[in-house]
N, C-alpha and C positions, 0 to 999 in steps of 0.2 A: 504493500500500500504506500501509496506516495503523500497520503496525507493535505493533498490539495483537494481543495474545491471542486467539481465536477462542473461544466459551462457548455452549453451550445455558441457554436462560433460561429456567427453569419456572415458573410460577407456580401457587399454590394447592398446592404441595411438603408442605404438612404433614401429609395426609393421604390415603385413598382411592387413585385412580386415580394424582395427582401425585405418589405416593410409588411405586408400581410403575413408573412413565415415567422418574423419576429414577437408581431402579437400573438398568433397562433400557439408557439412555441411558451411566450412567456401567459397566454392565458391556460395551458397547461402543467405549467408549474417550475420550468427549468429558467437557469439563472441565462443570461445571456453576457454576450460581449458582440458588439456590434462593430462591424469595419467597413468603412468606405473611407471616401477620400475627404467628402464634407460634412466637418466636426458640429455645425452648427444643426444639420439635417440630422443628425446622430443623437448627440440632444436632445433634441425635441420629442423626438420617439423615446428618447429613455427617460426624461418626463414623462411620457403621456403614461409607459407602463408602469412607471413610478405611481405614479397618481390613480391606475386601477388598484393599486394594494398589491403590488408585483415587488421583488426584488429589482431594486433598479440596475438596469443594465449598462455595464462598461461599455465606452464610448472609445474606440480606438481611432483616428484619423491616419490613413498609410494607404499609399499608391501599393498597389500590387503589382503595377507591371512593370517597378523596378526591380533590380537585382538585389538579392537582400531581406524585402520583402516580409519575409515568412521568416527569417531569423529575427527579427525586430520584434515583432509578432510573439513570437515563442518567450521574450525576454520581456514582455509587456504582459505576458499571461503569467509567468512566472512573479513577476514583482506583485503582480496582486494577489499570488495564492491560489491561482487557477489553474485549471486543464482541460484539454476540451473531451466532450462526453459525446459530442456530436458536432461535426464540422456540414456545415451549408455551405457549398459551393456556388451562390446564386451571381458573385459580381460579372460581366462580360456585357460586349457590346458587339455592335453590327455594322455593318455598310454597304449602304447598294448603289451598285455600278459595276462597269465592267473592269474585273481584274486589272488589267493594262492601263488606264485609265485613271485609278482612284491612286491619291498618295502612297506609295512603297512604305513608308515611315508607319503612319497611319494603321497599313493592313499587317505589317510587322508586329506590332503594339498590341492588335488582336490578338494576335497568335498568342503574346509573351500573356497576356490578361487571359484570355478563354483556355487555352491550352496550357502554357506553364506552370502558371500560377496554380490553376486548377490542379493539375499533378503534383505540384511539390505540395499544398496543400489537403491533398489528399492522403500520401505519405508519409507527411511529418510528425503525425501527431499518435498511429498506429494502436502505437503501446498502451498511451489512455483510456483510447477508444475500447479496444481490447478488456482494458480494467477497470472500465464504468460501465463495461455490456455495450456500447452504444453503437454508433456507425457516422457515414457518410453518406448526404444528400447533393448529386448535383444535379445542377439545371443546366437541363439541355435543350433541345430545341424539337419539333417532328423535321424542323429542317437536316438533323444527322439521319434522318432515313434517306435522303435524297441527294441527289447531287443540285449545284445552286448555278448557273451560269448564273449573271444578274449579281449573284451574291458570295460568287465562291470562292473568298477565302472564311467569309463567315459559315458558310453551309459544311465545308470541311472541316473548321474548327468545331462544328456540333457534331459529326459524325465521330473526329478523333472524343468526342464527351462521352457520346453513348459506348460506343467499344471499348473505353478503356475503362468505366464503370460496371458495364458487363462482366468483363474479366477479372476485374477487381471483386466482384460480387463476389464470383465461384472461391476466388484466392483465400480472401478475407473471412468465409463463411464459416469454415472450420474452428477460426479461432474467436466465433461469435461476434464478430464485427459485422452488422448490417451495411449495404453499400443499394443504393438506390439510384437511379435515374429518372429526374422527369423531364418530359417531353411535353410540353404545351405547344398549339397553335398559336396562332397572334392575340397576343393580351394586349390590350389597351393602357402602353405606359410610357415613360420618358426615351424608352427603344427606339422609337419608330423617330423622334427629335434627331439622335445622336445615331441612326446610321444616314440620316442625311434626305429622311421624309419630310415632306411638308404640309401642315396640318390640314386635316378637314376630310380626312378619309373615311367612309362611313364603316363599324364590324362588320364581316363577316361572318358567312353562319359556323366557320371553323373557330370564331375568335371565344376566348374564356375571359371575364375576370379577374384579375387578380388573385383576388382574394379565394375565389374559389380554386381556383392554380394551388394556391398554397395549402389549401385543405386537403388537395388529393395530392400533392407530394407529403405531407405532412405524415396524413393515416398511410402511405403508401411505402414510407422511410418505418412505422411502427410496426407492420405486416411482413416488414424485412421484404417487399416486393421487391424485384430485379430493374424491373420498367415500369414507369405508369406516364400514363396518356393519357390527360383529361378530354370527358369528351367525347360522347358515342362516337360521333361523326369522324372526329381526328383518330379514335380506333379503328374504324371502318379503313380510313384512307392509310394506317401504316401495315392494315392486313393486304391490302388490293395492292401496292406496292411492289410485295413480293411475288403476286403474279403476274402484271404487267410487264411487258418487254421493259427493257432499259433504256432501250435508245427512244421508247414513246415517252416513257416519264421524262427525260431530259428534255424533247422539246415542248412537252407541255408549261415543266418548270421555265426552260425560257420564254416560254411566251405571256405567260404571269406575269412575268418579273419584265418582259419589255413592255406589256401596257404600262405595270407600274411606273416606268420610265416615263412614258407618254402623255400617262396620265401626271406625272407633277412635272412636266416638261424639261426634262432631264436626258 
């Protein structure tokens, strides 16, 4: 026994999907530490769950897609007596355009945020996991069941999410570490901003929530599920998937993703 603290670790807490996970989580009873990059958005949320009679949650401010990162992290959980009992992988971002085309820098940045980060955080913390029973939640996309022309260095970075949590699942299983995937369709959140949409786009009938997003990774991470996909419809479309030819699915994905274009004049 290491005599620390037991905490859920969220990352990307300041908005969207992270910010319903974090209530969820702390309306269930676990402590939290919350990370993103702004402390003032972080805050606020650890107020509000303060203020339902919650333990209030640690407020951590740190880039994740610098190098570093996650040793920072490890020595900020430490000085407070903590350890994580469950890690959220929810922070990452998007961008649409075509490969060639969008900033190198930019689609680079993704990678290090949606992929690295996501791995070394996934990793790092094992042992705890391990010694509080707990596991690993990340958020993926149904874009890793497909391939993305339109979007693909993001579409890639959610497929490397689902596979490597997959595998992680079976790894991990034995020594009682839960490891989950969820896969949402389009949620209605500051994503669609920051990969470079412009507002006024009406949901779709694939689109979730938030909040409810977060309920079904939530119960879905407690069942020790492999995959969850909110969503009849968005289950529907990642069973059909697998029997559709491949080279239909790709031009169908591109041709989504070029109205998209057309339609924000892009």
């Amino acid at each position: 026994m290491s005599g620390l603290r037991p905490v859920t670790v969220i990352t990307g807490a300041s908005a969207g999907i992270g910010v319903e996970l974090a209530r969820i989580f702390a309306r269930e009873g676990h402590e939290l530490v919350l990370v993103a990059r702004r402390l003032d958005r972080l805050d606020a949320l650890a107020g509000e769950i303060a203020a339902s009679g919650k333990a209030k949650p640690i407020s951590v401010a740190l880039d994740l897609q610098k190098i570093g990162a996650v040793a920072e992290l490890q020595k900020t959980l430490a000085s407070n007596g903590v350890e994580p009992q469950y890690i959220v992988n929810n922070a990452g971002f998007g961008l649409v355009g075509i490969a060639s085309s969008l900033d190198r820098d930019e689609q680079l940045a993704m990678i290090d945020l949606n992929v690295r980060a996501l791995t070394e955080l996934s990793l790092a913390f094992v042992d705890s996991l391990e010694r509080h029973k707990g596991g690993i939640l990340n958020v993926g996309s149904m874009a890793g069941f497909l391939p993305g022309p339109g979007m693909a260095v993001y579409y890639a970075t959610k497929s490397y999410v689902l596979s490597f949590s997959e595998a992680l699942h079976s790894e991990l299983k034995p020594r009682g570490v839960r490891v989950t995937v969820l896969c949402p369709g389009p949620v209605p959140t500051e994503f669609a901003a920051r990969a470079g949409l412009k507002p006024g786009s009406k949901p779709g009938l694939l689109s979730q929530p938030a909040d409810r997003v977060a309920e079904a990774g939530f119960r879905g991470l407690m069942r020790g599920d492999r995959v969850v996909v909110p969503g009849m419809a968005n289950k529907l479309i990642t069973i059909l998937i697998r029997i559709v030819p491949r080279r239909l699915v790709l031009r169908l994905v591109d041709a989504r993703q070029s109205r998209r274009r057309s339609a924000q004049g892009t």
